[in-house]
TORKOL-4160 file (C-alpha; in steps of 0.2 Angstrom, whole numbers, padded with zeros to 4 digits, m for minus):
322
<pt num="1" X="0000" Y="0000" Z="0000"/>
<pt num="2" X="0005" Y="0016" Z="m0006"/>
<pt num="3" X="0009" Y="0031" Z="0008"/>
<pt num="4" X="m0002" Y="0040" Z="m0003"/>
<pt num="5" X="m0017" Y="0027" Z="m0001"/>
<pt num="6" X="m0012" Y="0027" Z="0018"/>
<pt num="7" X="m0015" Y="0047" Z="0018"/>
<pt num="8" X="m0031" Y="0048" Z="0008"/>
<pt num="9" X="m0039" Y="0032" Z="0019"/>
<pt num="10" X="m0034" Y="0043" Z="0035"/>
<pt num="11" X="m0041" Y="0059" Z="0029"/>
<pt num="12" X="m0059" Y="0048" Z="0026"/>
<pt num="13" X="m0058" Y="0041" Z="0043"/>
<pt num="14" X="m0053" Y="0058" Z="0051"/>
<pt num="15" X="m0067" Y="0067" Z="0041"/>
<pt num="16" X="m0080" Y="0053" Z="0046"/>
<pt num="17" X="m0075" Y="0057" Z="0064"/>
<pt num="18" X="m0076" Y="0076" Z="0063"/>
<pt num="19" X="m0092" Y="0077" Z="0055"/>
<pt num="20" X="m0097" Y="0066" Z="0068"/>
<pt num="21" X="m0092" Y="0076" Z="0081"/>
<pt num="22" X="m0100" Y="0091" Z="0073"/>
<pt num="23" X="m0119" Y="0085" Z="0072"/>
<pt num="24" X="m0119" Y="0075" Z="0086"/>
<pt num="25" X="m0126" Y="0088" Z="0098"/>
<pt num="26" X="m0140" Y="0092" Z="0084"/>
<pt num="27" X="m0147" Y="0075" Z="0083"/>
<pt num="28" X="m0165" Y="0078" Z="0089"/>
<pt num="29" X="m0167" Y="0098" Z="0089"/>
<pt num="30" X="m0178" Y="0107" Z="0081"/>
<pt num="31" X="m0164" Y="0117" Z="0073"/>
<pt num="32" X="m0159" Y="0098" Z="0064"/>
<pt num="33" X="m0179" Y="0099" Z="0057"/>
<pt num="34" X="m0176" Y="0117" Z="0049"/>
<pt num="35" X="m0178" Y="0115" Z="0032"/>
<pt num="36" X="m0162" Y="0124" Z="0024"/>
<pt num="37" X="m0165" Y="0123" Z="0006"/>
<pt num="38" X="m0167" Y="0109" Z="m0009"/>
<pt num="39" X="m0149" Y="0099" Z="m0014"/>
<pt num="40" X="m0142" Y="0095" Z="m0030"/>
<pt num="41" X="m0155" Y="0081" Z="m0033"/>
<pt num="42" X="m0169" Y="0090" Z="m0028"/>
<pt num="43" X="m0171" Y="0081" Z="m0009"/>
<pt num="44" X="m0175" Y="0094" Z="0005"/>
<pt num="45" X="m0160" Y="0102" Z="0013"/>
<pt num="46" X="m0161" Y="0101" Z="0032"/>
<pt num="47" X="m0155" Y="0110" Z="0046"/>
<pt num="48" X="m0143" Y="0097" Z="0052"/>
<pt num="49" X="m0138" Y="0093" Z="0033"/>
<pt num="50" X="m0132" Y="0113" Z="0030"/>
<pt num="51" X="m0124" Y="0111" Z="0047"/>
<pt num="52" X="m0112" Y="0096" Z="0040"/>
<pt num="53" X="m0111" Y="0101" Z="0023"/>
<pt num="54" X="m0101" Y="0118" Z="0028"/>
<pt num="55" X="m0092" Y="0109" Z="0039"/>
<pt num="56" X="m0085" Y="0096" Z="0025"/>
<pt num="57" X="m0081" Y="0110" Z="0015"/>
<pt num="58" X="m0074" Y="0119" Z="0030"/>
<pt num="59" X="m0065" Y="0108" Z="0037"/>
<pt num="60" X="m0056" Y="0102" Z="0020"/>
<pt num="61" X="m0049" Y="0119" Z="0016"/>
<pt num="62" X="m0041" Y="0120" Z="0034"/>
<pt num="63" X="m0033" Y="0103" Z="0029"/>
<pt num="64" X="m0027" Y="0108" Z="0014"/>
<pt num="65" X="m0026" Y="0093" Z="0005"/>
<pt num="66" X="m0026" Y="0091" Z="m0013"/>
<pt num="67" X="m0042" Y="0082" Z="m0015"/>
<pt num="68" X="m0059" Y="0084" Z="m0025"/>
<pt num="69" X="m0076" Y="0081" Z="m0015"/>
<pt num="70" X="m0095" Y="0076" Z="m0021"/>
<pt num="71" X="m0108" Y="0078" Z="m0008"/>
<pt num="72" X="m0128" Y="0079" Z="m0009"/>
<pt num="73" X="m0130" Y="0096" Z="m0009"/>
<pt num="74" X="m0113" Y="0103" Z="m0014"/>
<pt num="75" X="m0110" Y="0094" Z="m0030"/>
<pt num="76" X="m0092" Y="0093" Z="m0035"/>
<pt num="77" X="m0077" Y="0104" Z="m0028"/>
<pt num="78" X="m0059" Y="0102" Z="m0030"/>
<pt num="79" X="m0047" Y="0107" Z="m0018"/>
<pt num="80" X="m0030" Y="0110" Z="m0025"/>
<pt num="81" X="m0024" Y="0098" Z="m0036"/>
<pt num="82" X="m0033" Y="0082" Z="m0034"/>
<pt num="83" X="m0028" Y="0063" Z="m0036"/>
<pt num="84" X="m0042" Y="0055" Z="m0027"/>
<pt num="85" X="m0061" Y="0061" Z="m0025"/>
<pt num="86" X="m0072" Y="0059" Z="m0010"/>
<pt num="87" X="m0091" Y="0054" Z="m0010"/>
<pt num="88" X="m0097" Y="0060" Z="0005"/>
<pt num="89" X="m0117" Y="0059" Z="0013"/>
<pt num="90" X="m0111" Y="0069" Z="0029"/>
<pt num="91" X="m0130" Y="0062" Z="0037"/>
<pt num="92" X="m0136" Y="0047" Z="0026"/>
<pt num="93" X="m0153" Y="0046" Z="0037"/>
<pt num="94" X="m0155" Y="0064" Z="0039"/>
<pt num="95" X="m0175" Y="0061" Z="0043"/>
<pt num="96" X="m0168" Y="0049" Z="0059"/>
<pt num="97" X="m0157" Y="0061" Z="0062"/>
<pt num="98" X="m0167" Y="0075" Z="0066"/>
<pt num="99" X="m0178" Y="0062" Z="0075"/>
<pt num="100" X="m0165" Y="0057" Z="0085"/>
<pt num="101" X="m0166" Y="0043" Z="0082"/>
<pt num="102" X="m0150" Y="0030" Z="0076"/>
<pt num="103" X="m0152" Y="0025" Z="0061"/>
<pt num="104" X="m0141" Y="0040" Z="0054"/>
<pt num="105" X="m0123" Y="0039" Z="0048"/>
<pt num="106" X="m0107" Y="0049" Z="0040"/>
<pt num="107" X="m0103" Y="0038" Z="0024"/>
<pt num="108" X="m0085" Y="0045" Z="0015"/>
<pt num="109" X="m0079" Y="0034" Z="m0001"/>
<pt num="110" X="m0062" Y="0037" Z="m0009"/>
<pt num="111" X="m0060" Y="0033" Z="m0027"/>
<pt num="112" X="m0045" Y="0039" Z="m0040"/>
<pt num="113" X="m0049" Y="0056" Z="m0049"/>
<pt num="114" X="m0052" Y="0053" Z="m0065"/>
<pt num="115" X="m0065" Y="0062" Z="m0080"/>
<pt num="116" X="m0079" Y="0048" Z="m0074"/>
<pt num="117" X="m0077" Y="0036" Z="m0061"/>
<pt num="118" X="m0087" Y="0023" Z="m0056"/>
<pt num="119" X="m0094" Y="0015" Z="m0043"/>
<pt num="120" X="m0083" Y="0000" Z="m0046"/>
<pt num="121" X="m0065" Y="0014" Z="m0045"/>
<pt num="122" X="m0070" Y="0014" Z="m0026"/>
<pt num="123" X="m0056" Y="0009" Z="m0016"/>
<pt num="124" X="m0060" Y="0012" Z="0003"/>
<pt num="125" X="m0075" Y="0016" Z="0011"/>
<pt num="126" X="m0081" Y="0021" Z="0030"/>
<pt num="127" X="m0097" Y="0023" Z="0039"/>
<pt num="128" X="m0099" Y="0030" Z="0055"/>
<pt num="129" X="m0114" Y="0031" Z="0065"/>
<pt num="130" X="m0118" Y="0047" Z="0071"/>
<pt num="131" X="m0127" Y="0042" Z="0088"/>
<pt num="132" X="m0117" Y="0029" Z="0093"/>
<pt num="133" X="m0099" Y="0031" Z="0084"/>
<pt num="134" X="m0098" Y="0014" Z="0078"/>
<pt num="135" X="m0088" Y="0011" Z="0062"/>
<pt num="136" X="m0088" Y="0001" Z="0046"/>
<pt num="137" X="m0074" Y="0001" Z="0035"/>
<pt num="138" X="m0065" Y="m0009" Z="0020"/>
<pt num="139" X="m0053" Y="m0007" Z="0006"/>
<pt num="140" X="m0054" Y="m0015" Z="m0010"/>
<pt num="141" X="m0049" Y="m0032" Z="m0009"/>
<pt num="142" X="m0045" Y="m0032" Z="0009"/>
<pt num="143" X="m0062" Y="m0035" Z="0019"/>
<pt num="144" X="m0069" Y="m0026" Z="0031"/>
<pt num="145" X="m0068" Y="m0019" Z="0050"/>
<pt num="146" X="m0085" Y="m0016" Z="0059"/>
<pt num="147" X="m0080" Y="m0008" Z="0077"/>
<pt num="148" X="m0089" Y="0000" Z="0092"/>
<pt num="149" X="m0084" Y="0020" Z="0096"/>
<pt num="150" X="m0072" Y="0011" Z="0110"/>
<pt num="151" X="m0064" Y="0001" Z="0096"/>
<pt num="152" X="m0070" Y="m0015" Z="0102"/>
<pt num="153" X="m0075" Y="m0026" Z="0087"/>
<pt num="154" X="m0090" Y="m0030" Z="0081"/>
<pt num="155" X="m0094" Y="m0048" Z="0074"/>
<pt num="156" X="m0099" Y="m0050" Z="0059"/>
<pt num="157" X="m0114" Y="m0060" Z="0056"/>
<pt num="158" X="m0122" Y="m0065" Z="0040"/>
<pt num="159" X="m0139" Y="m0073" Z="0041"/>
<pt num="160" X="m0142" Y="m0089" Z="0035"/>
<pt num="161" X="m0163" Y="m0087" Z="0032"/>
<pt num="162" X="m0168" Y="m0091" Z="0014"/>
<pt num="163" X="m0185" Y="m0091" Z="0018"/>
<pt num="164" X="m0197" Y="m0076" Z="0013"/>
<pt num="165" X="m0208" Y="m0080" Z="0024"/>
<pt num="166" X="m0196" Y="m0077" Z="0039"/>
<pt num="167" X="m0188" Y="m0062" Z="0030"/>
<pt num="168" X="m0182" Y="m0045" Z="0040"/>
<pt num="169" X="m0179" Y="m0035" Z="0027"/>
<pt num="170" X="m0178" Y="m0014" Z="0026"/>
<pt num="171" X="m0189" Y="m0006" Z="0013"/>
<pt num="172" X="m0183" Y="0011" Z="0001"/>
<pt num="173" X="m0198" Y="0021" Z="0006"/>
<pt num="174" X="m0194" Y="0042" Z="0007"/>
<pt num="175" X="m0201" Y="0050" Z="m0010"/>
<pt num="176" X="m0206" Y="0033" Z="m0016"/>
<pt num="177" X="m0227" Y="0036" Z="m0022"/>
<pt num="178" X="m0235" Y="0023" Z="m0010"/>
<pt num="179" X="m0247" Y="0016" Z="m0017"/>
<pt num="180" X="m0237" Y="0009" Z="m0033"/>
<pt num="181" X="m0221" Y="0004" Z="m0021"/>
<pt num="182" X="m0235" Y="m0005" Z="m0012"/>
<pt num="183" X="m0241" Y="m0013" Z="m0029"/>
<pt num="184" X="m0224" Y="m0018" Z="m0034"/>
<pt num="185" X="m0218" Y="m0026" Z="m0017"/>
<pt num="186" X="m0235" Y="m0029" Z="m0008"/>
<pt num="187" X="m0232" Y="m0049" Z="m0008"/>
<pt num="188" X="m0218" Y="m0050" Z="m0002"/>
<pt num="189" X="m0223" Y="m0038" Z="0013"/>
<pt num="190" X="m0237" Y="m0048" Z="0016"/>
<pt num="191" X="m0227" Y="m0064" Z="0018"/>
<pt num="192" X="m0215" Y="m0059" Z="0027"/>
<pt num="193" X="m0226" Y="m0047" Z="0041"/>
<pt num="194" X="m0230" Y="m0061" Z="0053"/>
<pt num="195" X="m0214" Y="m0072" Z="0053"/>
<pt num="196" X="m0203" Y="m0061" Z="0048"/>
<pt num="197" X="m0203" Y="m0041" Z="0047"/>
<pt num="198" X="m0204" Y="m0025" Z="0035"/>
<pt num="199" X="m0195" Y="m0009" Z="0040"/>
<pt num="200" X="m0192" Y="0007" Z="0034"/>
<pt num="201" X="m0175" Y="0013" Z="0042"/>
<pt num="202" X="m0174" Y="0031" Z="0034"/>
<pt num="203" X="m0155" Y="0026" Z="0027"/>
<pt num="204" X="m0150" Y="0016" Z="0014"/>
<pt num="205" X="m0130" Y="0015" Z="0026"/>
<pt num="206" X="m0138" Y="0011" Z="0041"/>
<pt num="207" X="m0150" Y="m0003" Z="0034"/>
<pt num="208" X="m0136" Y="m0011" Z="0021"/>
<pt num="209" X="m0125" Y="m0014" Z="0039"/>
<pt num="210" X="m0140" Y="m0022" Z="0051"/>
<pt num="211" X="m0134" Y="m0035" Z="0036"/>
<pt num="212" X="m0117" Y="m0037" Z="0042"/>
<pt num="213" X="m0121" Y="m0038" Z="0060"/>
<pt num="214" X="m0137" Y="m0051" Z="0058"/>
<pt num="215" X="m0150" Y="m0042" Z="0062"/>
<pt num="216" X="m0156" Y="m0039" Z="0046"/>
<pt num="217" X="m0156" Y="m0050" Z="0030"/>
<pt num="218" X="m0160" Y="m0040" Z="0016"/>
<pt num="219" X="m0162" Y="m0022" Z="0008"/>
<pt num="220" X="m0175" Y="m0019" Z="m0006"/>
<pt num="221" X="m0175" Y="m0002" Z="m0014"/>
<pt num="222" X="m0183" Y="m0002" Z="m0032"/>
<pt num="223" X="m0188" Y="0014" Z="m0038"/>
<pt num="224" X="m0177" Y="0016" Z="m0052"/>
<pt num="225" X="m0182" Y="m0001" Z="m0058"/>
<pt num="226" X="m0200" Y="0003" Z="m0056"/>
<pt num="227" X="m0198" Y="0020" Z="m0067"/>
<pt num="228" X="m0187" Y="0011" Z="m0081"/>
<pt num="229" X="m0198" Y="m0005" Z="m0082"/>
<pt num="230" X="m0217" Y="0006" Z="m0080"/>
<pt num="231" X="m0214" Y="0025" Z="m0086"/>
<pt num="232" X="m0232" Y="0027" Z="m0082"/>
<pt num="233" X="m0225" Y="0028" Z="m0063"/>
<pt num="234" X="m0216" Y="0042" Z="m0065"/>
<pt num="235" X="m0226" Y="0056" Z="m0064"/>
<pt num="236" X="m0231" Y="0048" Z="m0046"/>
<pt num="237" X="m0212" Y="0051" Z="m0041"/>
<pt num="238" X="m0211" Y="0067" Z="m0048"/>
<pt num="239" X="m0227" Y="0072" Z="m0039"/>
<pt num="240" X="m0221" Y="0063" Z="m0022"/>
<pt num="241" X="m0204" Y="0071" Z="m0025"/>
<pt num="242" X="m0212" Y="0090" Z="m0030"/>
<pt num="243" X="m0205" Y="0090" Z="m0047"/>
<pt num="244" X="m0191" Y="0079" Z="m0042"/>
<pt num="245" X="m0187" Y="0062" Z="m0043"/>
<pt num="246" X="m0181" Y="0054" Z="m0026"/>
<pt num="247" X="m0172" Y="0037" Z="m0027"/>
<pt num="248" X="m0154" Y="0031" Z="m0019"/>
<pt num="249" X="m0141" Y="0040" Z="m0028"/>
<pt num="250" X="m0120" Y="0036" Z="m0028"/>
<pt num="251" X="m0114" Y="0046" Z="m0014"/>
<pt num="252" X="m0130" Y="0035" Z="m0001"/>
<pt num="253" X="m0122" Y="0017" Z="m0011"/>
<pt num="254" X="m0103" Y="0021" Z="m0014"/>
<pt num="255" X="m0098" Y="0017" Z="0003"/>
<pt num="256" X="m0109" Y="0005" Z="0009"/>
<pt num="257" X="m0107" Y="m0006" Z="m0007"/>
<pt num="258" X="m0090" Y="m0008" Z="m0005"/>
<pt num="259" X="m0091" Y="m0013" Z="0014"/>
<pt num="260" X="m0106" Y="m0026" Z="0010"/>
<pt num="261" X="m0096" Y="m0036" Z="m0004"/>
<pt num="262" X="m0079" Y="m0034" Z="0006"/>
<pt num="263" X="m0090" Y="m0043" Z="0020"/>
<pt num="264" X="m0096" Y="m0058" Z="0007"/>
<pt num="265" X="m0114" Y="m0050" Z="0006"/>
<pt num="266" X="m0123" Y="m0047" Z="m0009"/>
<pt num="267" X="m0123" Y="m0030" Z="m0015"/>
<pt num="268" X="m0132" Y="m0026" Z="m0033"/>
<pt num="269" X="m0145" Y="m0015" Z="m0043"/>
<pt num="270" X="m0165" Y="m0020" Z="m0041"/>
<pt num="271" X="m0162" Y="m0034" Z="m0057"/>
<pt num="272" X="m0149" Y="m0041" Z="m0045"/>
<pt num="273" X="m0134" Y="m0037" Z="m0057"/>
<pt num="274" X="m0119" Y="m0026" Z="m0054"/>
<pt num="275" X="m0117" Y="m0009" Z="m0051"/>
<pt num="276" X="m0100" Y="m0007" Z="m0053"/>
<pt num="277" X="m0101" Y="0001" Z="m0070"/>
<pt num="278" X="m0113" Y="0017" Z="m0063"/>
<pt num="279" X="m0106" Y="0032" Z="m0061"/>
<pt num="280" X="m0101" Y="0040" Z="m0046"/>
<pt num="281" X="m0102" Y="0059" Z="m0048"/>
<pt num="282" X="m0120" Y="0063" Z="m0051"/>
<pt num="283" X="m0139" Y="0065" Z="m0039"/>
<pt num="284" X="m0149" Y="0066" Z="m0053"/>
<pt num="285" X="m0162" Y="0053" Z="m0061"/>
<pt num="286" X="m0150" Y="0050" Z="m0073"/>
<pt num="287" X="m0137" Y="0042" Z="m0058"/>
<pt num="288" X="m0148" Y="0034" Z="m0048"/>
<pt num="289" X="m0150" Y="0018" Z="m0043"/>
<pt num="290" X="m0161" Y="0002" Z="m0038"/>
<pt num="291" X="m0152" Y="m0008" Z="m0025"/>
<pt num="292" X="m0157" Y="m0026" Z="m0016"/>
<pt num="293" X="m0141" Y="m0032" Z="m0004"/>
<pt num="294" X="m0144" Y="m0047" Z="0003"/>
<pt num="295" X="m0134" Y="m0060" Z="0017"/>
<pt num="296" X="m0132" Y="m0074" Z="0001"/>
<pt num="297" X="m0133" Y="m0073" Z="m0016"/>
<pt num="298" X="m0147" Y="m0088" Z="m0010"/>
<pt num="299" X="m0158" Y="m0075" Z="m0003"/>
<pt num="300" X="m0154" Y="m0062" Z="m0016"/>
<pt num="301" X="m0158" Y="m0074" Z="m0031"/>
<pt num="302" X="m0178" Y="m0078" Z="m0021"/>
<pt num="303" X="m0178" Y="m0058" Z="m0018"/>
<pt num="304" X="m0175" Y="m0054" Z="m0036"/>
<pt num="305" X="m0188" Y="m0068" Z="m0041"/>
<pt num="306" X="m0200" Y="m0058" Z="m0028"/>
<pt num="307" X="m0196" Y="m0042" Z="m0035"/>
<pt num="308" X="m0201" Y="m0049" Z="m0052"/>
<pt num="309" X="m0215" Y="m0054" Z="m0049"/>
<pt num="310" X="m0220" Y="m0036" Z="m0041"/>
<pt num="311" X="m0212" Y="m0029" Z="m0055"/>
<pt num="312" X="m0224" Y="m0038" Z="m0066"/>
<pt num="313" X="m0239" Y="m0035" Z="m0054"/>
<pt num="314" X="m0236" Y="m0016" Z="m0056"/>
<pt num="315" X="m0234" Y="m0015" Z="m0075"/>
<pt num="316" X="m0254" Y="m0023" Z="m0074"/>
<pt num="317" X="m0260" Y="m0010" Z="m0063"/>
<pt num="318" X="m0250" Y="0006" Z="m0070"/>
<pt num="319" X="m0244" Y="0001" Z="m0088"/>
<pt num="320" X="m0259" Y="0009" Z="m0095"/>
<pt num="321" X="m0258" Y="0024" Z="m0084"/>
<pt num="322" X="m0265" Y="0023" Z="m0070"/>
């Protein structure tokens, strides 16, 4: 490993930590619930999101590094020369944040600088959870640490549940339209209510990682699927999302992806292919992406089969319009 590779892995980890540090007092206030303004890809800009978001910008000009940054609501800065980019969601779970509540995290990526990278140029990721400190990390191609804030280690845990019926999984919910989301994955709610269990988490970090520590089997977050496969839905996101279309984009998936395949999960778009060829630098409809993570490819191959069949369910009752 390069000193180079050793800096920028730091300079995630540090940046994680401060950010952290920043909003932790805000979780919960009602300052955290102001709404601040609309982001790059057209989500609501909270209190506790402007909050983090000057401090990531201020907090990389003290350092001084040369590196370039994306973020939600920032876009794309560049901070001397760069060699490497950041993808940064200072509060992926913004909504739990200002709740309170834990389900929120910092997630910093690192990929190499280059005209268009992609969500497979990722090299090291981290995700640190704002209420407890707890943190997930891995490099390419050299696992993955899960720790408490004391440093203590956290096992990991994969599930071994194949059944649906039995399923805990975590739903993509905020600015999805409801009653199509419903249409699309009602089955597999319905199966998996009384055995199992359905949640909607708030964050897309926090949900992928209950995979890692066993509490959680499965992630299911189709909207992008749903828009490509049945156009008719789209106006429904656009009128949920006021004008704007609301689905996962790279800076909530770059981190978390690399952690959950470092850890031998599953980790792929709502047809359960890769997503390493997407691009990293964008919020907009057009970067998006579906996403079903899994504890084994067992599971993930029964999920996609489920989510085809919703799929399939939703093009009867929207195809025409509806």
């Amino acid at each position: 490993m390069t000193k180079a590779s050793l800096d920028i892995e730091a300079l995630a980890l540090d940046l994680s930590a401060a950010i952290r540090d920043k909003i932790l007092p805000d979780l919960g206030s009602a300052a955290a619930r102001r709404h601040a303004g609309t982001a790059v890809g057209g989500d609501v800009t909270f209190g506790i999101d402007e909050v983090a978001e000057d401090f990531l910008v201020s907090y990389l000009e003290d350092r001084g590094a040369d590196v370039a940054v994306y973020s939600e609501d920032r876009g794309l800065l560049e901070f001397g020369e760069p060699e490497h980019v950041l993808i940064v969601d200072p509060v992926d779970g913004t909504r739990p944040a200002a709740a309170g509540l834990e389900g929120a995290m910092v997630s910093v990526a690192v990929a190499e600088m280059s005209e268009a990278p992609t969500m497979g140029d990722v090299v090291f990721g981290c995700l640190r959870e704002i209420k407890s400190g707890a943190l997930f990390s891995a490099q390419r191609g050299g696992g993955v640490s899960m720790t408490t804030a004391d440093g203590e280690p956290i096992p990991l845990l994969l599930s071994e549940n194949t059944d649906l019926s039995k399923l805990f999984w975590t739903i993509g919910f905020r600015g999805r339209p409801a009653r199509a989301l419903v249409e699309a994955l009602g089955d597999l709610v319905d199966i998996s209510s009384v055995d199992g269990a359905v949640f909607d988490l708030g964050s897309a970090t926090f949900s992928i990682t209950r995979i890692l520590t066993g509490q959680l089997d499965a992630y299911i977050d189709i909207g992008p699927r749903m828009i490509e496969e049945v156009p008719a839905v789209r106006p429904l996101f656009e009128e949920v999302g006021r004008g704007a279309i609301l689905n996962n984009s790279p800076h909530d998936l770059a981190a978390v992806g690399l952690i959950c395949t470092e850890a031998g999960a599953v980790f792929g778009d709502g047809w359960g292919r890769p997503l390493s060829h997407r691009l990293l630098l964008g919020s907009e409809h057009d970067f998006q992406m579906s996403c079903i993570a899994a504890a084994s490819p067992e599971l993930a191959a029964s999920v996609v089969k489920a989510v085809d069949a919703g799929i399939g369910k939703l093009r009867a009752a929207f195809g025409n319009g509806r």
